[in-house]
N, C-alpha and C positions, 0 to 999 in steps of 0.2 A: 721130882726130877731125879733120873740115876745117881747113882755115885758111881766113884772108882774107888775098890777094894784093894789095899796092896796087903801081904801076909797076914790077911783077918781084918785088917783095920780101914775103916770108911775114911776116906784123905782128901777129896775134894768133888765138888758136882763135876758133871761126866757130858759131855756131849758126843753121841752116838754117830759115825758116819758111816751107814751102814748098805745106802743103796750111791747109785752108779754115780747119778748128779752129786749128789754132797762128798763122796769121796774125791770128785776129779775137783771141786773147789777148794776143800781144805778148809786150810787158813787163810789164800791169800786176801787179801783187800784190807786184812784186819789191820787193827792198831795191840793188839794184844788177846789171850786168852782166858777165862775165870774157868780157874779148874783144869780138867785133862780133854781133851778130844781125842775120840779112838777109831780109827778106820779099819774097818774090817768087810769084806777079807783087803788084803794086802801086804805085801811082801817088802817094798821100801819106799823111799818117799827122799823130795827136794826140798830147796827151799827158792828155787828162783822166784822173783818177784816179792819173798815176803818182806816183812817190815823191822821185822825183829827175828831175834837169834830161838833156837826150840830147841827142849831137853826131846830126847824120841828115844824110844823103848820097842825092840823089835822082839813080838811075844809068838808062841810056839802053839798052837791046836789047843794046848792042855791049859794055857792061860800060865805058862812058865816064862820070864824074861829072857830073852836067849842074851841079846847086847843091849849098852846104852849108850849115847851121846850124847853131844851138844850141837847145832850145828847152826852156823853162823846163817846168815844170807847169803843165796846163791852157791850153796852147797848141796852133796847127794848121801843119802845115809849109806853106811852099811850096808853088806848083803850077806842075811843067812839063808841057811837052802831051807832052814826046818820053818823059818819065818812066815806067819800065818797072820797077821792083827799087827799092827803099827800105834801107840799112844805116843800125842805127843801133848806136850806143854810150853808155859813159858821157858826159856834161859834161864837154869839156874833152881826151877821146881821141884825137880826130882831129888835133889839132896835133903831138902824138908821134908817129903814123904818117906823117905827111906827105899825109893824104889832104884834100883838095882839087879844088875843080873843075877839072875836066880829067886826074884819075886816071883812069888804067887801074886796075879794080878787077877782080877771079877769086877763084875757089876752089881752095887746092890739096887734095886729098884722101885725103891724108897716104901715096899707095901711090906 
């Protein structure tokens, strides 16, 4: 299973949303997340209809953090123009990881 990579360090299993169907689902219907889910491409992201509150990371071509948040239900992230790739997590995740703007964020892909 992937991981997500934040400044060198392997932080949590990774779920990939990489083609058209699984970007436009998300999160929602969920009760919660294990680990990071990462949409790419993609530039920003909601939360109407989810269940819970999500840490989200709006990351740059180079896999740089541009901003971070929190955002409740039934809220709309940030927008950066350089924004390429969306991670998000549970509420409250990302201060465990240490991710932040200005991470280095990757995949490792466990070979």
């Amino acid at each position: 299973m992937p991981e997500l990579v934040v400044d060198g360090r392997r932080v949590a299993p990774l779920e990939l949303a990489d083609s058209y169907r699984s970007r436009r689902h998300g999160l929602l219907k969920r009760d919660g997340v294990d680990g990071a889910f990462w949409l790419r491409p993609c530039r920003h992201v909601h939360t109407m209809g989810m269940r819970f509150a999500i840490d989200v990371a709006l990351v740059d071509r180079r896999g740089r953090v541009l901003h971070t948040q929190t955002l409740q239900p039934g809220r709309f992230s940030a927008i950066r123009f350089r924004c390429r790739s969306v991670i998000e997590a549970e509420g409250g995740t990302f201060a465990g990881w240490e991710l932040a703007a200005g991470s280095l964020v990757g995949v490792h892909d466990g070979s």
